[in-house]
C-alpha positions in Angstrom: 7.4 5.4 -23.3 10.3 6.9 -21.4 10.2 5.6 -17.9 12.9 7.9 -15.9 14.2 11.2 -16.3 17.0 12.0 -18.0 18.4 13.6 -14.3 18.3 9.4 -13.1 22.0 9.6 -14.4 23.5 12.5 -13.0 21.8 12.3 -9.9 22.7 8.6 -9.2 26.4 9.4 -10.0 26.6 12.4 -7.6 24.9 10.6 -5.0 27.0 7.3 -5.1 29.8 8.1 -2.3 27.3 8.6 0.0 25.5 4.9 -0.7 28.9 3.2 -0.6 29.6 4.9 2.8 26.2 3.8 4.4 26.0 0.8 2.8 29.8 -0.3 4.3 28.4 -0.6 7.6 24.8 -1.4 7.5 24.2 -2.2 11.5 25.9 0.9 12.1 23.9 2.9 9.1 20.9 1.5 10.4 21.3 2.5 14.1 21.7 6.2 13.3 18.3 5.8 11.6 16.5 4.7 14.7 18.4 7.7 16.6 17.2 9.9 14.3 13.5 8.6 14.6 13.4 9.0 18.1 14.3 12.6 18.0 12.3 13.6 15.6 9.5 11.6 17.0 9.9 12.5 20.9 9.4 9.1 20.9 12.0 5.6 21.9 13.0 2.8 20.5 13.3 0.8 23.8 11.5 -2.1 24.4 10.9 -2.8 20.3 13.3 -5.0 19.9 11.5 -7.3 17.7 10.1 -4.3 15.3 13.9 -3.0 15.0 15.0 -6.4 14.1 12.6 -6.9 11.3 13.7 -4.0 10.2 17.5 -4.4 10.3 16.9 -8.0 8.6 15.3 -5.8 6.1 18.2 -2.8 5.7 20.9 -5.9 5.0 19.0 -7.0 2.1 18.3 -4.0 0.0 21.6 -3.0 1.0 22.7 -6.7 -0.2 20.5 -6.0 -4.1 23.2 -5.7 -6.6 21.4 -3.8 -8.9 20.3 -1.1 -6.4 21.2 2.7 -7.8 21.9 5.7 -5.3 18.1 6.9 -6.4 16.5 3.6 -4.9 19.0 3.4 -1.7 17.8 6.7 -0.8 14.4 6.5 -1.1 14.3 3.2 0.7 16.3 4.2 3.5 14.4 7.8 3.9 11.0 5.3 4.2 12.2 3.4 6.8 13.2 6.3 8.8 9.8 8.1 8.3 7.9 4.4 9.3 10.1 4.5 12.5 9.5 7.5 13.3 5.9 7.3 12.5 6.0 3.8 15.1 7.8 5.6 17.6 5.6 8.6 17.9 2.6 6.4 18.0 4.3 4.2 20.5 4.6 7.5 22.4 1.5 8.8 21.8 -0.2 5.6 23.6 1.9 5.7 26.7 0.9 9.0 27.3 -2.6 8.9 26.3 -3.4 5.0 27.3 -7.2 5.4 26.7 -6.3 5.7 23.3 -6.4 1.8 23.1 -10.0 2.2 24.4 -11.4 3.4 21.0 -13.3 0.9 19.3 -12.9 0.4 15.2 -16.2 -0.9 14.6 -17.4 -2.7 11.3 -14.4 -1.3 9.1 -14.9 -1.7 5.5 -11.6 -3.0 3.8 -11.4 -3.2 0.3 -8.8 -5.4 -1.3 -8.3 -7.5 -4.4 -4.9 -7.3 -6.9 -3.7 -3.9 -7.7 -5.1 -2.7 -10.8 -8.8 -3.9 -10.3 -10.6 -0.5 -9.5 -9.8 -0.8 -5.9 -8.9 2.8 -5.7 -12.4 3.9 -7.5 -14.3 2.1 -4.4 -11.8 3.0 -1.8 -12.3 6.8 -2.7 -15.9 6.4 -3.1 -16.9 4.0 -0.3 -14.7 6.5 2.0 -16.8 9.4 0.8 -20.0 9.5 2.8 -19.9 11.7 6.4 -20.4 8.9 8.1 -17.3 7.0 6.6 -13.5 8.3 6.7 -10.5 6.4 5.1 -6.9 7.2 6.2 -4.6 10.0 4.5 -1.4 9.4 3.2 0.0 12.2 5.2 -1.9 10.6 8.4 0.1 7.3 7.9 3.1 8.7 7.3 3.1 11.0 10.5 0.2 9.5 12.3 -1.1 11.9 15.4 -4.0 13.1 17.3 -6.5 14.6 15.7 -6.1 18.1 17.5 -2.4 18.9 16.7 -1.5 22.3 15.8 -2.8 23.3 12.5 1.0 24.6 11.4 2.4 21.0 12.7 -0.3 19.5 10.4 0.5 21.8 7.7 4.6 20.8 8.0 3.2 16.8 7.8 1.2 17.1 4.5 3.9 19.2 3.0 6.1 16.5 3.9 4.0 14.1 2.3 3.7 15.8 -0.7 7.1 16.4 -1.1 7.7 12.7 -0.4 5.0 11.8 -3.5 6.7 13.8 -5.7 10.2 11.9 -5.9 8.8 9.3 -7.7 7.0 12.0 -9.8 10.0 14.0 -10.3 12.1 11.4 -11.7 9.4 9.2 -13.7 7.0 11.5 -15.7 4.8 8.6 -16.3 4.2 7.9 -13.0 1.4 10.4 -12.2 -0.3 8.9 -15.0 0.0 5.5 -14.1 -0.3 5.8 -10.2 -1.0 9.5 -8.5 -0.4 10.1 -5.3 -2.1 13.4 -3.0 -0.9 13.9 0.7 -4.4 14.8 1.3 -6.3 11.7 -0.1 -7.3 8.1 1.0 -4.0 6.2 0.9 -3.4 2.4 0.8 -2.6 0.7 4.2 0.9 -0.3 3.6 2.1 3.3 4.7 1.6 2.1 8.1 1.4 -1.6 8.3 5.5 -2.1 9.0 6.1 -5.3 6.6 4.6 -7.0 3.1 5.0 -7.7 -0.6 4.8 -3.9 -1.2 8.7 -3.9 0.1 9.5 -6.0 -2.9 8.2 -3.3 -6.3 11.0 -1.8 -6.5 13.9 -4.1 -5.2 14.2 -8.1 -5.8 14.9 -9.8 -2.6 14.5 -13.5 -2.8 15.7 -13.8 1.1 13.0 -11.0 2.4 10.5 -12.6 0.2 11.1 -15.8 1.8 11.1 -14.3 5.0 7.5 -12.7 4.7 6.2 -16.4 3.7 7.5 -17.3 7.2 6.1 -13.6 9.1 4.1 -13.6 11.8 1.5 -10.8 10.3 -0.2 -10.1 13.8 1.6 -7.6 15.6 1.5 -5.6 12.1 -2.3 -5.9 12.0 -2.6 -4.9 15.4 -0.2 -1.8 15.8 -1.9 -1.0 12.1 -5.2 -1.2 14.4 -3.4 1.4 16.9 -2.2 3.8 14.3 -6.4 4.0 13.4 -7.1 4.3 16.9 -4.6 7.2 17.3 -6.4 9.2 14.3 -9.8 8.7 15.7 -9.0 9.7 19.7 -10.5 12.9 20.4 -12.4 13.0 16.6 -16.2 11.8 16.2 -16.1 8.2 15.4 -16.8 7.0 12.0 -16.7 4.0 9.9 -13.3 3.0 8.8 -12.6 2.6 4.8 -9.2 1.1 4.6 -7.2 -0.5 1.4 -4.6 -2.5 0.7 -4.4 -5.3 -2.1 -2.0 -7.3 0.3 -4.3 -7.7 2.4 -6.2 -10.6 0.2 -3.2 -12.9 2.3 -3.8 -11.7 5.7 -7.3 -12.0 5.6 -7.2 -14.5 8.4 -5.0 -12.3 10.3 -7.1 -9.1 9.5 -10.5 -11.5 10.5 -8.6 -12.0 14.2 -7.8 -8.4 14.8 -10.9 -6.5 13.2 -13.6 -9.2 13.7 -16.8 -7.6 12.5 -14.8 -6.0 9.3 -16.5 -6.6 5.9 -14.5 -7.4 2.6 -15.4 -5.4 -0.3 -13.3 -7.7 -3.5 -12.5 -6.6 -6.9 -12.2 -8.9 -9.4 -10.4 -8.7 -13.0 -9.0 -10.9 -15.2 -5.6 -11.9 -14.1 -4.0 -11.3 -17.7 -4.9 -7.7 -17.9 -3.8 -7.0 -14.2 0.0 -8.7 -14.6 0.1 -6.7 -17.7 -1.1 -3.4 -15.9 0.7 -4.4 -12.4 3.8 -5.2 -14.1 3.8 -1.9 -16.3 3.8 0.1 -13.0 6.5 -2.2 -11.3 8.8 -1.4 -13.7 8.5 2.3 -13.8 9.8 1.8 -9.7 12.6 -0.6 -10.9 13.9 1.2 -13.5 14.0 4.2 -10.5 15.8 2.2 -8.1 17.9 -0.2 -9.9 21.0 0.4 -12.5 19.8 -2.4 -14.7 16.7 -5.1 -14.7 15.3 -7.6 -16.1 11.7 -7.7 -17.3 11.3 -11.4 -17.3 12.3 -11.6 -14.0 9.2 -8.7 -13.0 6.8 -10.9 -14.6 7.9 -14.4 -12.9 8.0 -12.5 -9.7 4.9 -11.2 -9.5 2.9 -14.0 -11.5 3.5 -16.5 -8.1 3.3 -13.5 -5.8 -0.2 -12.1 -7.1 -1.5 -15.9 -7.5 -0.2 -16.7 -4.1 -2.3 -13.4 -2.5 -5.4 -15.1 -4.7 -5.0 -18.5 -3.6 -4.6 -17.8 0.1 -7.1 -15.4 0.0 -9.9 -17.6 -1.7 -8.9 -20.3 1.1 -10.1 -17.7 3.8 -13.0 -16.4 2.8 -14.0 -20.5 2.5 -14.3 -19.5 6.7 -15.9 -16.2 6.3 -20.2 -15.8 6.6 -21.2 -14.7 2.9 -22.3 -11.7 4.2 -18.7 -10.6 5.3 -17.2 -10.4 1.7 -18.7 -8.2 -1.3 -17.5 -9.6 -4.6 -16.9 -6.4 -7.3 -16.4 -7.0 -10.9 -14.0 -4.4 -12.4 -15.4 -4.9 -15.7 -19.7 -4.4 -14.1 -18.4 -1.3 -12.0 -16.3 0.4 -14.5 -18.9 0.1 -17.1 -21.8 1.0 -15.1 -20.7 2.7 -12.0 -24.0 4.4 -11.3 -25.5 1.4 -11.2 -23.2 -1.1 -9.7 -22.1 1.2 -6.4 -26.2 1.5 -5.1 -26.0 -2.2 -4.3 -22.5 -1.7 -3.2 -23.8 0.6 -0.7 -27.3 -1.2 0.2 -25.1 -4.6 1.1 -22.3 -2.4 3.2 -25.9 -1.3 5.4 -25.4 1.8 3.4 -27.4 4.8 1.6 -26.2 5.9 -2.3 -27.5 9.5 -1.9 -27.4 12.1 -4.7 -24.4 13.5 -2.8 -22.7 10.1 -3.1 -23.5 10.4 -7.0 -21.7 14.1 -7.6 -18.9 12.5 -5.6 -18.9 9.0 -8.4 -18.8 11.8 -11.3 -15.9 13.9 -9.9 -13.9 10.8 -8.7 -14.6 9.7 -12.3 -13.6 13.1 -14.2 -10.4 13.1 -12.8 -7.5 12.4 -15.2 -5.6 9.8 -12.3 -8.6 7.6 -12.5 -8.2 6.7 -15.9 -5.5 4.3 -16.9 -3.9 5.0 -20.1 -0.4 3.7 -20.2 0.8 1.0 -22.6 2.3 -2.1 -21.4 2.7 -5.8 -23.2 2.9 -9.2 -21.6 5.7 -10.4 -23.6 8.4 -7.8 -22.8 7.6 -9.3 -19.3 8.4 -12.7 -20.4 4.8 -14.1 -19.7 1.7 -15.1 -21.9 -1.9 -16.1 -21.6 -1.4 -19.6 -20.8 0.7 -19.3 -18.2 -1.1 -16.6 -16.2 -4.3 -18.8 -16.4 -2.5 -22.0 -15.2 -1.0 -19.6 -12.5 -4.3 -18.6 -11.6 -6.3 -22.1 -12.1 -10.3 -21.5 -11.8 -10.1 -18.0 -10.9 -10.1 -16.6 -14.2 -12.6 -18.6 -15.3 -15.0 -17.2 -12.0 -13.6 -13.7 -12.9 -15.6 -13.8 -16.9 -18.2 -15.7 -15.2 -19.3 -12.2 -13.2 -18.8 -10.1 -16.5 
């Protein structure tokens, strides 16, 4: 299976003056990016101090990865400019429009679990129903009132798009493995400012340390504003968000969306390093001149059984009713059966429109996962996933 495009080459050598001169002067690098965000976003900077500092902390390590290639430098660095100008527009946004804050997010549903356990099956179906709405990925990444100027919104998606198709253009596996469509429900992280979804494609032992130590509230809670934004001035639906990160914050999430219930996947853990660390290295082998495997699989083998760990610890606190356990292997094999009681325990109807919506979700070709992968090439095995892991993979067959 070959990973990149053959254009990686070319394209990183053509492109590598340009990383040496931005990366020669980080700060400096870094404060033309904010400049640049406020223009575009109409928006300022001032009075963030503590946002822009996480984010300069976070500039000086990828620029610090020895590895990195022109490819991944440029891509990172065109994300953070499109989250800060996403953060100063909504910053704006609220300041002129203060009653924004005044919309209510009532009984999200928020489905999380690790990647690779169906989450995006029940995100896209559980976001489906009229009465339900999930975020875009064009609405994170350029997040705005809901009555902006059709050609504006037009300009945004195609944006989007065009952002989902670098990865695309230079991995032709990706699609396969992980599709991504301006116009469809999107995972939180395009909005939420920091997590463990900073780390696919770069390693960064000293920002992964750091996010053990982060404070995730203000992120939860301008990640509530960015929803708020998107529903001022539209009817008011349920929420359907996503994120497998969340399964760490679920305290944090608990504190800033109170009445939110959990919908949890569940899959064997050696299947989902296998899978997870498949897709990882498709982004490394993007971003980075040269990798190790090995050191994809010990990463995210103590990362993903971390999320687990912490997450189990929570829902210890949380009424049963809040959380609604999903086995990957029940809904995959019998979707049309499993999803009704999904919806009766969300307090919601499976109608037959919610059925023709299961089949075409099903039918199309990113929802099936075909791609090859091997634990070994990523230096891991069965025994040490399940000692990573402990009881969970035992609870995990135990819903088969």
């Amino acid at each position: 299976m070959r990973r990149v495009s053959r254009l990686v080459v070319p394209v990183n050598a053509a492109m590598q003056s340009q990383m040496r001169r931005q990366t020669a002067d980080v700060d400096g690098f870094f404060d033309k990016l904010v400049r640049q965000a406020e223009a575009a976003s109409g928006g300022s900077a001032a009075g963030d101090d503590e946002f822009l500092e996480g984010y300069r902390y976070l500039l000086r390590q990828v620029a610090k990865v020895r590895t990195i290639s022109p490819l991944g430098w440029t891509g990172f660095t065109a994300d953070l400019k499109c989250r800060m100008t996403n953060r100063f527009r909504v910053r704006r946004l609220v300041a002129e429009y203060p009653e924004i804050l005044d919309e209510p997010i009532e009984r999200p549903i928020v489905v999380t679990g690790m990647p690779r356990t169906a989450t995006t099956l029940a995100h896209k179906i559980l976001a489906f129903p009229e009465g339900n709405r999930a975020p875009l990925m064009w609405e994170l990444q350029a997040t705005d009132r809901a009555d902006i100027d059709p050609k504006i919104r037009k300009r945004r998606i195609n944006v989007a798009r065009a952002s989902a198709r670098f990865g695309h253009f230079f991995s032709p596996v990706l699609p396969d493995i992980h599709a991504m469509e301006p116009e469809s429900p999107e995972e939180c992280v395009f909005a939420i400012p920091h997590g463990r979804n900073q780390l696919v494609t770069f390693r960064m032992p000293g920002y992964r340390n750091w996010l053990d130590e982060h404070d995730f509230l203000p992120d939860y809670e301008y990640y509530k504003t960015v929803l708020q934004v998107l529903q001022f001035g539209a009817p008011r639906r349920r929420w359907v968000l996503k994120s497998p990160y969340h399964l760490e914050h679920l305290g944090v999430l608990m504190k800033v969306f109170p009445d939110a219930q959990i919908v949890w996947t569940h899959r064997d853990p050696n299947t989902v390093m296998g899978s997870w660390c498949s897709l990882m290295e498709t982004g490394v082998a993007i971003c980075n001149r040269e990798y190790d495997p090995h050191q994809i699989g010990e990463d995210w083998l103590q990362m993903l059984s971390r999320m687990v760990e912490i997450g189990r610890n929570v829902r210890t606190t949380l009424a049963r009713d809040r959380v609604v356990d999903v086995s990957y292997h029940q809904l995959t094999a019998n979707p049309y059966e499993e999803l009704p009681e999904i919806f009766r325990r969300l307090g919601m109807a499976f109608t037959p429109r919610d059925e023709q919506n299961l089949a075409d979700v099903l039918a199309r070709p990113g929802m099936k996962r075909g791609h090859e992968y091997s634990l070994r090439h990523y230096g891991l095995d069965p025994d040490m996933i399940d000692k990573a892991f402990g009881d969970y993979t035992r609870m995990v067959h135990a819903m088969r």
